[in-house]
N, C-alpha and C positions, 0 to 999 in steps of 0.2 A: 094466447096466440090466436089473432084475429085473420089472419093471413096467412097462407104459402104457395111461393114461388118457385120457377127454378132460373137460377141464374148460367147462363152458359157463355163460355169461354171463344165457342165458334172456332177450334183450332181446326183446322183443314191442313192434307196435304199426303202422301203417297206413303206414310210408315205401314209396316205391317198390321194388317186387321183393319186398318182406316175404311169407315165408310163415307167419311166426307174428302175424298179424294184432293177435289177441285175447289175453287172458291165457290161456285155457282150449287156444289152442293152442299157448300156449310150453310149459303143462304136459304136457299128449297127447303134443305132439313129442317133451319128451325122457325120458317113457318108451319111445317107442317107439325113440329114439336106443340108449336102453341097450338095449332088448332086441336091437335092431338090433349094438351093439356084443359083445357077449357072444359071439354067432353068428360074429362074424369072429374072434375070440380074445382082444380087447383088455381088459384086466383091470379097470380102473374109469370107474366116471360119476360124476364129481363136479358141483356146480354151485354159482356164486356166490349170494351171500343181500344183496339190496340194499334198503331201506325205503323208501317215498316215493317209486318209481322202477319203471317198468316192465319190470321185470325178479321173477328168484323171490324172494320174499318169504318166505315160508313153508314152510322144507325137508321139515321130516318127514311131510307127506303126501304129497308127490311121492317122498320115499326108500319110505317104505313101498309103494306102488305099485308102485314097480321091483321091491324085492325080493319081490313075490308073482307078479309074471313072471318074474323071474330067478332063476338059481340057483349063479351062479359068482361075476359080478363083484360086486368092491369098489364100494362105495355110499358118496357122503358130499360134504361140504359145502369149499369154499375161498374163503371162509371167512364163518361167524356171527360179527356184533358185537356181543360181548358186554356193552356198553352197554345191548342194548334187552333183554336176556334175564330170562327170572325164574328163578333156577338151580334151583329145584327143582321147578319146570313142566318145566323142558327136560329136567333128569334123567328124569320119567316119560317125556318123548316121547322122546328118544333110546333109553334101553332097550324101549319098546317097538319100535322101529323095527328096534333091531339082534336081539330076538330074533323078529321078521315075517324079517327076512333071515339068518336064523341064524350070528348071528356076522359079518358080511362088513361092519359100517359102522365108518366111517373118516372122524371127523368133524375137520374143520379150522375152529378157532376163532379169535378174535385180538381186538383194540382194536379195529379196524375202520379202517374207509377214510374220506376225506371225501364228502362224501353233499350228496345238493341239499337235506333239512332241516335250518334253522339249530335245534342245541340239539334234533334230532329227538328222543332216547332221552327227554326229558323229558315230551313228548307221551305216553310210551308209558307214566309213571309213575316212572321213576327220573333221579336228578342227584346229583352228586356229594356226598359229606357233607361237613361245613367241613372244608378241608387237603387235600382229596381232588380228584383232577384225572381228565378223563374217562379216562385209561389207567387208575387208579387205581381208579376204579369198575368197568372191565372185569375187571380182574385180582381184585378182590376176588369178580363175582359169578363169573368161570371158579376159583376156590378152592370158592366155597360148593358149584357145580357138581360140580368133581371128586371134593369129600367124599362128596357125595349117592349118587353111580352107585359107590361103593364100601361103601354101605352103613354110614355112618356114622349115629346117631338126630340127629335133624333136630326132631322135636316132640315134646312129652311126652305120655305117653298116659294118660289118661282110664280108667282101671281096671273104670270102669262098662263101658265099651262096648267095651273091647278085652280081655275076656274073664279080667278079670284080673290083665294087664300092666299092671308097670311100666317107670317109667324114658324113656329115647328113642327112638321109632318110627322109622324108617326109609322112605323114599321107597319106593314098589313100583309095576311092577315094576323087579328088580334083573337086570342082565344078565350073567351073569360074562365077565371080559376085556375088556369095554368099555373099561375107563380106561388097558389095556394100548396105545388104539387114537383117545386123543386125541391131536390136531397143534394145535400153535401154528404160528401165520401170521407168521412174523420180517420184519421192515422194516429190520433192521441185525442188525448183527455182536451186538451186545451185547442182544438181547434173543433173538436164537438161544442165548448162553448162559445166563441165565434161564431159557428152555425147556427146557432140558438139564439144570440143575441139579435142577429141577421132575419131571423123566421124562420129557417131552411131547415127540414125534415134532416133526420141521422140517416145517413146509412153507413153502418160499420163490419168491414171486411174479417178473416180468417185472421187477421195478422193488427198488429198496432206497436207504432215505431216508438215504444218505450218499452220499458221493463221494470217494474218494482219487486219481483221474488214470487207473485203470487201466481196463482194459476190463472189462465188467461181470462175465463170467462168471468172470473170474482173483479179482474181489472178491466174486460170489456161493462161488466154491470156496473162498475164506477162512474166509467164513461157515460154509458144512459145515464146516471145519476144527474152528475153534474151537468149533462145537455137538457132533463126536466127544470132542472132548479132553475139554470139558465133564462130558461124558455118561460118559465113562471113569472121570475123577477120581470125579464121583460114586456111583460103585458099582454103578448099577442094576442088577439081576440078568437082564432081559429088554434083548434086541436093541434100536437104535433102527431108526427109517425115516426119509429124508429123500425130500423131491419137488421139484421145480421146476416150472414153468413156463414153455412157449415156445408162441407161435405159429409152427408148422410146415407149409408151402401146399404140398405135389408139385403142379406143374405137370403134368398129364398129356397135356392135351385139349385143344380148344377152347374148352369151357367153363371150365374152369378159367384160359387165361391170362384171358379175357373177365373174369374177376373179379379177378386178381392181378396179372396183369402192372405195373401201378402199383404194387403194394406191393413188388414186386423189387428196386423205382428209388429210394420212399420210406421204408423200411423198413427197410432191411438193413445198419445201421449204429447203434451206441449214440447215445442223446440225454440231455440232462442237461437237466432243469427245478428247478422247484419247488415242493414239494407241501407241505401244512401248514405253510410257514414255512421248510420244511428243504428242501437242494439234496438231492435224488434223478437215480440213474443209473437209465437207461429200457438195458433188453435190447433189441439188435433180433430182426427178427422171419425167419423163415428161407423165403426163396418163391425156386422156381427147380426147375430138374431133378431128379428123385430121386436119382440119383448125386450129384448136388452136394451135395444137404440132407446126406448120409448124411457126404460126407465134413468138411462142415464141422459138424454137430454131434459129428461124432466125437471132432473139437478144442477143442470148447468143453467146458471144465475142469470147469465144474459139473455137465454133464448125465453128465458122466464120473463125477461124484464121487456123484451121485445114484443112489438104486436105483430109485424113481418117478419118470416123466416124465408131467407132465398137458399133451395138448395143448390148447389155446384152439381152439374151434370158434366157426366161423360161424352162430350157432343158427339166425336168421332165413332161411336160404338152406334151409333146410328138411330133412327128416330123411334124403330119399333122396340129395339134395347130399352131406350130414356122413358118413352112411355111407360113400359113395365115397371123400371125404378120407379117413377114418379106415382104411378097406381098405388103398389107397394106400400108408398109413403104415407099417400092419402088415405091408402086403407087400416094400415095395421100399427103405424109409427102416430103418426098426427093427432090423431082424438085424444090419445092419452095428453097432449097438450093443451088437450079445451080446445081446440081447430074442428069445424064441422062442416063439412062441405056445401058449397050455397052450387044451387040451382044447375043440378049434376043429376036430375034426374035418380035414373035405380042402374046408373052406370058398374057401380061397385059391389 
């Protein structure tokens, strides 16, 4: 385990205990999460992107944010659906964001999740062309995307006004290594190798929309399996990265069981529903002692086979709460994984 994150959700809104009330404070919160995270050692702040829903909506003002307070950690998304995107809008906002943080963003894209608008991305101006199915339309505009931030000509130019030029312009600005440092969001075995064949780094969720009998994390470590093989066969010339996701609770305090102790009891065992149509394995979620977490993520295959772990935080419990989790983590959970903290000072 070469890395850990914490991924946040950015739910906002007036339930009981909430301390992210407002939109405006789930944003404030979690830059100050990250800057707050950096200081203890923990390498990235990721955060989901949800439409229609109170939650972050709009990444790259809040990535850039972070990265003009920060100056270490990894920045980035789990995950943009690329449904609602216009790819080569998002190309300028992404490289500007990753050269605001010099280099350090690490975006995780994907189809996306089901969502409370019906036929949302249509709202926003895009639907599928005849034959074309909404995966189809993601996949197509994360292609136009990845050409974009590598500097492919995109429009033709106008010889009057671009001083002469011709032929195809190019989206600007251009960031280099950016497309080194996109992740696809896999739902299954078989579109993790898709991503691999493509270049595009794993990042793999709590959940995967299959099921074969086994325990989750033995069929998430498949999934990296066959995303290395993948990724081998094809050649690429640079490293890949893979991430997971878990919800991980240390128990330390009394505030802390006050909040989990329930989730020990209901929690901490795999579930199987059904999500889009398709039967999906749910991860459980890991709350109980730090010695315990330590030893039983030790045995869970995937987080083994991973080099980033993003943990799920509680955003609404607020910044000074998530911190203390996060500390928690980095001090007493994490090392037993081979994780050691970079350039965090004698914070801990």
């Amino acid at each position: 385990m070469e890395r850990i994150g914490f991924l946040s959700f950015g739910h906002w809104g007036p339930g009981q205990g909430s301390q992210t009330r407002t939109a405006a404070d789930a944003l404030l919160q979690g830059i100050e999460l990250a800057v707050a995270a950096e200081e203890l050692g923990v390498d990235g702040a990721f955060f989901r992107v949800h439409h229609f829903a109170r939650q972050q909506a709009s990444p790259f003002p809040l990535l850039s944010a972070i990265a003009a307070r920060t100056s270490r950690i990894e920045i980035g998304t789990g995950v943009i659906d690329m449904r609602y995107e216009n790819p080569l809008y998002m190309a300028e906002e992404a490289a500007a964001a990753d050269l605001i943080s010099g280099g350090r963003l690490q975006l995780g894209i994907s189809r996306g999740s089901p969502e409370s608008a019906l036929q949302g991305a249509s709202a926003f101006g895009y639907r599928p062309q005849p034959g074309e199915t909404d995966a189809d339309m993601a996949r197509r505009h994360t292609d136009a995307f990845r050409k974009a931030i590598t500097g492919a000509g995109v429009a033709q130019a106008d010889p009057r006004y671009a001083g002469g030029a011709t032929g195809l312009l190019p989206v600007q600005p251009q960031s280099p290594g950016l497309a080194e440092r996109i992740w696809w969001g896999a739902g299954s075995r078989k579109t993790a190798v898709w991503a691999a064949e493509l270049g595009m780094n794993l990042m793999s969720s709590t959940l995967l929309t299959e099921d074969t009998g086994v325990p989750f994390h033995e069929l998430q470590a498949e999934q990296i399996q066959l995303f290395r093989d993948a990724w081998a066969a094809a050649g690429h010339p640079h490293q890949p990265r893979v991430s997971v996701s878990r919800s991980v609770l240390p128990i330390v305090d009394d505030e802390d069981n006050y909040y989990f102790a329930g989730s020990a009891l209901r929690d901490g065992r795999d579930q199987v529903g059904v999500i889009d149509g398709l039967t999906a394995r749910f991860g459980k979620s890991y709350v109980g002692a730090p010695d315990l977490l330590a030893e039983q993520l030790a045995a869970d295959t995937a987080v083994q086979a991973a080099d980033t772990l993003l943990l799920t935080v509680p955003n609404q419990l607020g910044v000074e709460f998530n911190a203390k989790l996060l500390g928690n983590i980095a001090k007493y959970v994490a090392p037993a994984l081979g994780w050691s903290r970079k350039d965090a000072g004698n914070l801990l």
